[in-house]
C-alpha positions in Angstrom: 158.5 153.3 -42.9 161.0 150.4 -40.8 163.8 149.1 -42.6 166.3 147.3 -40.7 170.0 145.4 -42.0 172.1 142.8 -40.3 175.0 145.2 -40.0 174.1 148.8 -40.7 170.2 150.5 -41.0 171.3 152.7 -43.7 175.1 153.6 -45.2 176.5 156.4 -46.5 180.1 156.8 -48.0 180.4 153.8 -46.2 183.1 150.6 -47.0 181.4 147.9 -44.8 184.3 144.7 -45.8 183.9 141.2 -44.8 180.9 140.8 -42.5 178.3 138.4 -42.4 174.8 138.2 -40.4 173.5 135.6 -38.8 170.7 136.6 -36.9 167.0 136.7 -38.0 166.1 140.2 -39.2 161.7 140.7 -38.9 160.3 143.9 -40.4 156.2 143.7 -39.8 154.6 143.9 -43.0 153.9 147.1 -44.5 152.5 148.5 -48.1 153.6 151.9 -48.8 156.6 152.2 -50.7 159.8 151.0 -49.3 158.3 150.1 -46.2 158.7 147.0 -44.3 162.3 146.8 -45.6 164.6 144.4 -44.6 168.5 143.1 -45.9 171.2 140.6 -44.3 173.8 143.7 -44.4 172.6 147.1 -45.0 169.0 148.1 -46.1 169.5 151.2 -47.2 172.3 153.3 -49.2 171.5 157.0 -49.7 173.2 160.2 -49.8 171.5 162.4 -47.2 173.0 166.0 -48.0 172.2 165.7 -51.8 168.7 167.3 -53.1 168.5 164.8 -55.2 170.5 161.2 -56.3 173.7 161.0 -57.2 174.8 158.9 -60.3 178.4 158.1 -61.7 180.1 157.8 -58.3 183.7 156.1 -58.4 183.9 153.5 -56.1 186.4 155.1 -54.0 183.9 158.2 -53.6 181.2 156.0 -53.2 179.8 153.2 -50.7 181.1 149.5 -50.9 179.9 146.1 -49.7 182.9 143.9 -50.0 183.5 140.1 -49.0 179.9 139.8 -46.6 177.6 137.5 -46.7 174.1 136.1 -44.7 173.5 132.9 -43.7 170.1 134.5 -41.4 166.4 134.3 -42.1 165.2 138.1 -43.5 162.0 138.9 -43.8 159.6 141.5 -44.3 157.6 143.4 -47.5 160.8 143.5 -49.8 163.6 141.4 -48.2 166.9 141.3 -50.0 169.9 139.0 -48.9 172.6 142.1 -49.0 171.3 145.2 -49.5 167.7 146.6 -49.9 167.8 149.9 -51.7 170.0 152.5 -52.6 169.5 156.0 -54.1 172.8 155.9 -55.7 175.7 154.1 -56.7 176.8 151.2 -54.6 179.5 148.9 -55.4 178.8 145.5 -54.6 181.4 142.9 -54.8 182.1 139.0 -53.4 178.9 139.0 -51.5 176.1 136.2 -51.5 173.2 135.1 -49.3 172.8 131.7 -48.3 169.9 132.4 -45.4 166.3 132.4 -46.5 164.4 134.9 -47.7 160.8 135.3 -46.6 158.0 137.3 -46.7 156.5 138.8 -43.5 153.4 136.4 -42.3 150.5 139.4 -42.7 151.9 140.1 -45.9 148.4 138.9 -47.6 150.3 138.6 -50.9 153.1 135.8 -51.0 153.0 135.0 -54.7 156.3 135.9 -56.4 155.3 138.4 -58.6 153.6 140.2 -56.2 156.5 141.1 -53.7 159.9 141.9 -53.8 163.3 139.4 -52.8 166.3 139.3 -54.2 169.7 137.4 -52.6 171.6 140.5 -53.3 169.3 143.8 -53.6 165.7 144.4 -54.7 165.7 145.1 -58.7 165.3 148.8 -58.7 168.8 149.7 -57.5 172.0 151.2 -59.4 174.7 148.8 -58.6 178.1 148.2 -59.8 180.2 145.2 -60.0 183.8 145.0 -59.7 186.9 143.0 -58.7 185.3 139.6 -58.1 182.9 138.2 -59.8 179.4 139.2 -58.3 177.3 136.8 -56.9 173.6 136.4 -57.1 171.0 133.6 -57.1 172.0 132.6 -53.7 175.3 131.6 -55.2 174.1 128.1 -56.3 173.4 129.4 -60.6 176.3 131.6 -60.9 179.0 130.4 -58.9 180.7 127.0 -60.3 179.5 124.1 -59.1 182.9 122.9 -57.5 182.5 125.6 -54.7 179.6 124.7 -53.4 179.1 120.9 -51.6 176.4 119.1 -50.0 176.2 119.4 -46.2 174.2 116.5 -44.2 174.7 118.8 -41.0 172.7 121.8 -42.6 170.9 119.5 -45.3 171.5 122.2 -47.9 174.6 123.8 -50.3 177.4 125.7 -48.9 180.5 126.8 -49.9 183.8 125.2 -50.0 185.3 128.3 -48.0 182.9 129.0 -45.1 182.9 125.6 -42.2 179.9 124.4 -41.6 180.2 125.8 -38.1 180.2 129.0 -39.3 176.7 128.5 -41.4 174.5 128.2 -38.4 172.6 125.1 -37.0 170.2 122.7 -39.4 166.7 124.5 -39.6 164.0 123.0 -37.4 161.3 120.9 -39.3 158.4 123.3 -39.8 155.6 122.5 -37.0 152.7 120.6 -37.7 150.0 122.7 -38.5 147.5 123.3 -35.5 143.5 124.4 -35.2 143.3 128.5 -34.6 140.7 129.7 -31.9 139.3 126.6 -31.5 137.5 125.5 -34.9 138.7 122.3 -36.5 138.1 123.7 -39.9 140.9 126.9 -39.6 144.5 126.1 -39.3 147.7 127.6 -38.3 148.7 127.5 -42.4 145.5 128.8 -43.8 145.8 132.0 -45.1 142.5 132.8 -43.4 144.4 132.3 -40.3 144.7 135.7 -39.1 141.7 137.1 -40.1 139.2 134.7 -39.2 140.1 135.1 -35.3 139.9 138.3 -35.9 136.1 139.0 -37.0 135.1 136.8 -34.8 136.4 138.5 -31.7 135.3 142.0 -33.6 131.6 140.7 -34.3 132.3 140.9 -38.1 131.5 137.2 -38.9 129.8 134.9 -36.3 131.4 131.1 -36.6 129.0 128.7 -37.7 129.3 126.3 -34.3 131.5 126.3 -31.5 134.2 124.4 -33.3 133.9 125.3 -37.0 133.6 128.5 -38.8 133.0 127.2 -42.2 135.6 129.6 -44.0 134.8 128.0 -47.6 131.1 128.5 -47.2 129.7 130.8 -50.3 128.4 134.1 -49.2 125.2 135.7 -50.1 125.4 140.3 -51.6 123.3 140.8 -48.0 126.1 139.0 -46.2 129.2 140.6 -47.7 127.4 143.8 -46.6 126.5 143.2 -43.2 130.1 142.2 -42.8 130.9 145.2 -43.8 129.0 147.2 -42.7 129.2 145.3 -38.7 133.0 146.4 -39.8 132.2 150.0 -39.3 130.2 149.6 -35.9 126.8 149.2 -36.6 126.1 152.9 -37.9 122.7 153.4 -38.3 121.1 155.2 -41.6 118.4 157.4 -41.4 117.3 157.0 -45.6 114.0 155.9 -46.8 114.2 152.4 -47.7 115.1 152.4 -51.8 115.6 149.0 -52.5 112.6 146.9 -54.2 113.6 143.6 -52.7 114.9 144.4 -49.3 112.4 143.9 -46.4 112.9 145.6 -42.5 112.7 141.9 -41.7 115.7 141.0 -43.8 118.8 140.2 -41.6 120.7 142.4 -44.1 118.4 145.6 -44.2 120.0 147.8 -42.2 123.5 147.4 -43.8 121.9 147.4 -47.2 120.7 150.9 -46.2 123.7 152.1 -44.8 125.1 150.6 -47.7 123.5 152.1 -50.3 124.1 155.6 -48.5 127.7 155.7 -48.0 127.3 154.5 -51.9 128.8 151.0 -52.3 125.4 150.2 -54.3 123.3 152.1 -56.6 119.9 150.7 -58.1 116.7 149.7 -56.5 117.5 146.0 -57.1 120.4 144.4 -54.3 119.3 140.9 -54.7 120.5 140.4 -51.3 120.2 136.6 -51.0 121.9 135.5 -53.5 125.5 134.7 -54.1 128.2 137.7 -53.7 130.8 137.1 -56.3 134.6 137.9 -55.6 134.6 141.0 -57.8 131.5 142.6 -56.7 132.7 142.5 -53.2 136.3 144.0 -53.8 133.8 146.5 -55.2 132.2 147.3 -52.4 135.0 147.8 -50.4 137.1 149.9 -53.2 133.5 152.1 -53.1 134.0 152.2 -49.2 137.7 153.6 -49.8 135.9 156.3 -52.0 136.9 154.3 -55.6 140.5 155.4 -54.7 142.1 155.0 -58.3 145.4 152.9 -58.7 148.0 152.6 -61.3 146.3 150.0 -63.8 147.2 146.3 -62.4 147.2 143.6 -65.7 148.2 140.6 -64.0 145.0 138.5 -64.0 144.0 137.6 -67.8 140.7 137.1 -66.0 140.0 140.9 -65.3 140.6 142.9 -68.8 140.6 146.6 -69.0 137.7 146.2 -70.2 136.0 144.9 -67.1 133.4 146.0 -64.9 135.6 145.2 -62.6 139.2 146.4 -63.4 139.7 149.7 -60.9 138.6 148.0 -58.5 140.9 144.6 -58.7 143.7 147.0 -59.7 143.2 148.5 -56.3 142.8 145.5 -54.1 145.7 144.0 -55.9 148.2 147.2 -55.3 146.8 147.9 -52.0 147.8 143.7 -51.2 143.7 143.8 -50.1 143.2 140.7 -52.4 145.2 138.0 -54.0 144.4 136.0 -57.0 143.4 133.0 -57.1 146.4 131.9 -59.4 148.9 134.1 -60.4 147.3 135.2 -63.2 143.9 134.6 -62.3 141.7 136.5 -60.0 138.4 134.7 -60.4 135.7 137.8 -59.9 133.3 135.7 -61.4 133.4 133.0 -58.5 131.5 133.2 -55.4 133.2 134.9 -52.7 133.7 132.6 -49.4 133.3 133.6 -45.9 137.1 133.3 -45.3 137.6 135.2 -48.8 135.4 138.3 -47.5 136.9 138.8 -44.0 140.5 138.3 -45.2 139.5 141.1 -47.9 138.4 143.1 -44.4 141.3 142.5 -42.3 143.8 143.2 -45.1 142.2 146.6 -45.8 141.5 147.4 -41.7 145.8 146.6 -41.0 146.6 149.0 -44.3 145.4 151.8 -42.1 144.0 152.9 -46.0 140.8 153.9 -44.3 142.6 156.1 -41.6 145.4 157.9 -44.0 141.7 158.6 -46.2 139.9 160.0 -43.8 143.2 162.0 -42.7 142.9 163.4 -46.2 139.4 164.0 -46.4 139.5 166.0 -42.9 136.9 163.3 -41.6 
């Protein structure tokens, strides 16, 4: 677990009055819990010497945030403009975020609903308002419009009170997108960005010419396979062949064997050559992680509890292996891309899923 604040890591007891942040706070992306926990003040409030939390504080018993403010850029898994999380009760008062909130660039799930941000504290803390009003929704929906004004030097909203000067410099404009490892056809913006580099270097996925990769090319079942199965070294299987359809001179036959072994496919039939369809290969890889069960996931209207396909999505989803296509759509149906397949990879190999398994397991 990293957290990190502006002013203070964690508080306790604590009256932290009239101080502002701003500085850039980076928390590398993380998916277990709290982790990868970042806030423009204080991430953390807790009560160390208490065996469990502690409710109905007074606010002169309790820690306060009074009169601060950020004006820097937090990001991380859960980012929150004040303070990340607290145990207990915090009293919050006067405080907004005018810096921008974003979430951390591994972080293979950006949508809104899939992570958290909030200008004041992620939505799962006990806080109490008091004395002035409190201020949320980066000020601009809750305070009245006659505090905040129009700023050509920082080409956004600020507030009457706080000089320009003291809000920071303009932002830069964003930099024009340029070509990753040399192919014309991945980008500094793609989401594929990261991983694509990636499975090249590791031998997963070979490029399709010296300058192109060819991410939105559909992939064959034998394909999605080898890729995984290149993922795990090479491992040679020492099973009689049981597949009907698979030949030794198939490109894909020794990872359908090894496949088949470590039991991401049952059946005599693999039908190898033919298109591999987003949910059957987060299937294979939620077989790989031992069919690790999750906490139902019902955001795609796509993928019912009644689906084949359900426990697996519902995993891929909570462990941020896979996004949707839309925000409510997951698409399992569709035919899974080369860039779709070693994304799903690289996402599940920088979880460290596989290692805190096989931790578990004794492996």
């Amino acid at each position: 677990m990293v957290i990190a604040g502006g002013i203070a890591r964690r508080a306790e007891y604590s009256k932290i009055t009239g101080c502002m942040n701003s500085g850039e706070i980076s928390v590398p992306y993380a998916n277990w819990g709290l982790a990868a926990l970042s806030a423009g003040i204080v991430a953390r409030v807790g009560i160390s010497d208490a065996p469990e939390n502690i409710y109905n504080l007074p606010p002169e018993n309790a820690t306060n945030i009074t009169s601060c403010y950020n004006i820097g850029t937090i990001r991380g898994t859960y980012v929150a403009g004040i303070m990340g999380f607290t145990g207990t009760d915090c009293y919050v008062s006067d405080c907004y975020n005018a810096g921008t909130l974003e979430i951390d660039e591994l972080n293979p799930n950006k949508e809104p609903h899939q992570i958290i941000k909030a200008d004041i504290a992620i939505p799962i803390c006990k806080i109490f308002n008091y004395g002035k009003k409190y201020v949320h929704d980066n000020g601009i929906k809750v305070v009245s419009g006659d505090k905040w004004i129009d700023s050509p030097k920082l080409g956004r909203k600020i507030l009457k009170a706080i000089p320009e000067d003291k809000l920071g410099i303009k932002p830069s404009a964003p930099e024009a997108p340029t070509q990753v490892a040399g192919f014309s056809d991945v980008m500094s913006n793609d989401i594929f960005a990261l991983s694509v580099p990636w499975a090249v270097e590791n031998g997963i996925a070979k490029p399709s010419s010296k300058t192109t990769f060819s991410p939105n090319e559909p992939c064959t079942r034998g394909q999605v396979l080898t890729y995984i199965y290149r993922w795990n070294d090479s491992p040679k299987s020492s099973i009689k062949n049981p597949f009907k359809d698979v030949k030794p001179s198939d490109s894909f036959y020794n990872a359908a064997l090894w496949a088949y072994e470590k039991g991401l496919f049952k059946g005599n039939t693999l039908n190898g050559n033919s298109p591999c369809t987003r949910g059957d290969t987060i299937e294979f890889l939620w077989k790989y992680a031992n069919s690790y069960p999750m906490n139902p996931a019902d955001n795609f209207t796509d993928v019912p509890r009644s689906s084949k396909y359900h426990s697996a999505v519902s995993w891929a989803y909570w462990m941020r292996v896979a996004t949707g296509i839309t925000p409510t759509t997951f698409e399992p149906e569709s035919a899974c891309t080369k860039a779709q397949v070693v994304t799903f990879i690289y996402n599940l190999e920088h979880s460290h899923f596989m290692d805190w398994i096989k931790m578990t397991l004794g492996q």
